[in-house]
N, C-alpha and C positions, 0 to 999 in steps of 0.2 A: 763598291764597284762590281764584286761579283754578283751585287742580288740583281743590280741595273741589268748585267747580261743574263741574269734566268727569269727575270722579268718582274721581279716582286721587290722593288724597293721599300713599297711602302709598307711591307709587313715585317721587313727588320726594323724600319723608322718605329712605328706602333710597338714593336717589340721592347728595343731599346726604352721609349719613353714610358714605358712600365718603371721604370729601375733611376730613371733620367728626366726631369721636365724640361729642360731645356738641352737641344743636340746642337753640334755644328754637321751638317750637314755636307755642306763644299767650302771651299774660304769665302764664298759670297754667302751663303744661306746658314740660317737658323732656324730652329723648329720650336715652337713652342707647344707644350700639351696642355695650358692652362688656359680657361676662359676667360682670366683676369688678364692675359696676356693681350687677348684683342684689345680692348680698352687703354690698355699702357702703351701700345704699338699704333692702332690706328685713332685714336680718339683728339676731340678735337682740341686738346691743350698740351698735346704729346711734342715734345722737341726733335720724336724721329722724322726723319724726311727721307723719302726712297733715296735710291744708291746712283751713283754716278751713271750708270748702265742704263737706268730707266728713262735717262732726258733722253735719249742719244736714240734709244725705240721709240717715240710720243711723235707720231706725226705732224705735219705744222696745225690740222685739223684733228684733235684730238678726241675720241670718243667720250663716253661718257665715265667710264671703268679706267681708262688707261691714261692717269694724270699724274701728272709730274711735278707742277709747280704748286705751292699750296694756297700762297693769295692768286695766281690766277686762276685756277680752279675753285674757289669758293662756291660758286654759286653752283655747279654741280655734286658737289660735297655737301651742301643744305637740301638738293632736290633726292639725294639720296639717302639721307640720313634717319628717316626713319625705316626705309625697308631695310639699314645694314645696322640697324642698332643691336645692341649682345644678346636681348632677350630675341629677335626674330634668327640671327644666326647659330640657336644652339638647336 
């Protein structure tokens, strides 16, 4: 809470995950520092599914980034899947 009010959250977060690969962050958030992490998190045989909070923002017309449901968004999950694969996001 105090780095949020000096402004530098994320250089305790980066700090922390020297010592830590995985943080809790808030009761809703986790941090991951591993690259094996995207893959186990977003990948496409993964059983996570975003959190309750995230239907509830998803407009009825939903972009292309900001999906909710995972068999109704397939098909923009395949149009994006090779620019978000591990090896283009390190």
């Amino acid at each position: 809470m105090l780095q949020c009010w000096r402004g530098n959250p994320s250089k305790q977060i980066h700090t922390a995950h020297e010592n830590h690969p995985i943080l809790r962050i808030d009761p809703d958030t986790i941090s991951f520092s591993t690259p094996s992490a995207i893959r186990a998190i977003y990948g496409h045989s993964t059983p996570c599914v975003k959190g309750f909070t995230s239907e509830h923002n998803v407009a009825e017309h939903s972009g292309l980034i900001g999906v909710a449901y995972k068999k109704k968004d397939a098909f923009k999950r395949r149009i994006l899947s090779n620019a978000l694969t591990t090896r283009n996001l390190k």
